[in-house]
N, C-alpha and C positions, 0 to 999 in steps of 0.2 A: 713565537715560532709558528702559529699556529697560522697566524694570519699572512706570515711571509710564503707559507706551504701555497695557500688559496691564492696568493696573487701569483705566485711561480707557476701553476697550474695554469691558473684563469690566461693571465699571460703570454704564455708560453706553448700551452697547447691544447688552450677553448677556443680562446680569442679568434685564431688564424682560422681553422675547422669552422667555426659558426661564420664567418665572414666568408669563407668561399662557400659554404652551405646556398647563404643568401644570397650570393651573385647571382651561383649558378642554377639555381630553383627557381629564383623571380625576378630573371631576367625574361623579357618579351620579343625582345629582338635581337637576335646574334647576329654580325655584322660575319659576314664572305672571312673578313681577315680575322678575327678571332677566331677562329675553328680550330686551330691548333693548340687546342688548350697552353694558353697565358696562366692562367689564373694556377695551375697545378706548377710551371715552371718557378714564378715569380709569388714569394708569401706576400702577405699583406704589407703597407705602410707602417703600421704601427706596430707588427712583429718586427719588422727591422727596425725599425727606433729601437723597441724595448731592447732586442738583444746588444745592440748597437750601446745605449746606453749602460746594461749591465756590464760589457766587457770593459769600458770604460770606466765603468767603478772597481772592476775587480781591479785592474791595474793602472796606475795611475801612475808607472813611474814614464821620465823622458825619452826612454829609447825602447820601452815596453819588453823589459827584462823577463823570462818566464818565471824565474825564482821569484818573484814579487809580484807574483798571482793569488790573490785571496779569493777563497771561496764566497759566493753570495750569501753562502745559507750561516756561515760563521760570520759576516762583514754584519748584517741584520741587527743582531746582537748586541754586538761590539759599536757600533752606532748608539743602540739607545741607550747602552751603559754610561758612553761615555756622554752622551747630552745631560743627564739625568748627571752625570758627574759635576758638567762644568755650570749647571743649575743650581745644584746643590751650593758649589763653591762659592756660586754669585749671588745666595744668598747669606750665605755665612758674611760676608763682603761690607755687601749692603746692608746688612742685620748691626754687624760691629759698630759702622760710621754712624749710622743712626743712633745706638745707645750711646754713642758718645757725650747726646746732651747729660746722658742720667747720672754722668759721674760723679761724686762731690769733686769739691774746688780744692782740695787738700791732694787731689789727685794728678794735676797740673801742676803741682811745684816741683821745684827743680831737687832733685836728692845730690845731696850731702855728699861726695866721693872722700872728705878726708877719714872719716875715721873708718872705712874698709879698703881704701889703700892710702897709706901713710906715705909716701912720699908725693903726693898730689900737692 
């Protein structure tokens, strides 16, 4: 949680601040047509990706329904629980196939159906 706070910060609202900071402090030569402050109208390139991208995660459905708006700061989470899930699972998986050598051979035979169901 901790480190999704520092990137939502950092992100969201250092990132754009330090990037016009440095424009507009060491820049050397302002050009006639820039004078009407650009840089305060229009944020950075890569604040609009990020926001751009986040809104795109929160909702993913095809007609961009509101009711199926997930919060960023719960989606985080819910991401690494579920990787860590389907991790988990895909080693139980591969764990199984593998000890399949270690079985004995009496474990491969075919069982008996007649005498627990008798009309077999």
């Amino acid at each position: 949680m901790t480190l999704y706070w520092l990137i939502d910060i950092y992100a969201f609202e250092l990132h754009p601040v330090l990037c016009r900071c440095w424009t507009t402090c060491f820049r050397r030569h302002k050009l006639a047509s820039d004078s009407d402050t650009a840089d305060e109208k229009h944020p950075s390139t890569l604040h609009v990706k990020a926001h751009a991208v986040a809104e795109k995660i929160r909702n993913n459905s095809p007609h961009k329904d509101t009711d199926l708006y997930t919060p960023l700061k719960s989606l985080m989470p819910i991401t690494f629980v579920a990787a860590v899930y389907c991790l988990a699972r895909g080693y139980v998986v591969i764990d199984d196939l593998v000890n399949l050598r270690l079985l004995p051979a009496s474990a491969y035979e075919s069982v008996r159906w007649s005498p627990f169901i008798p009309h077999l």
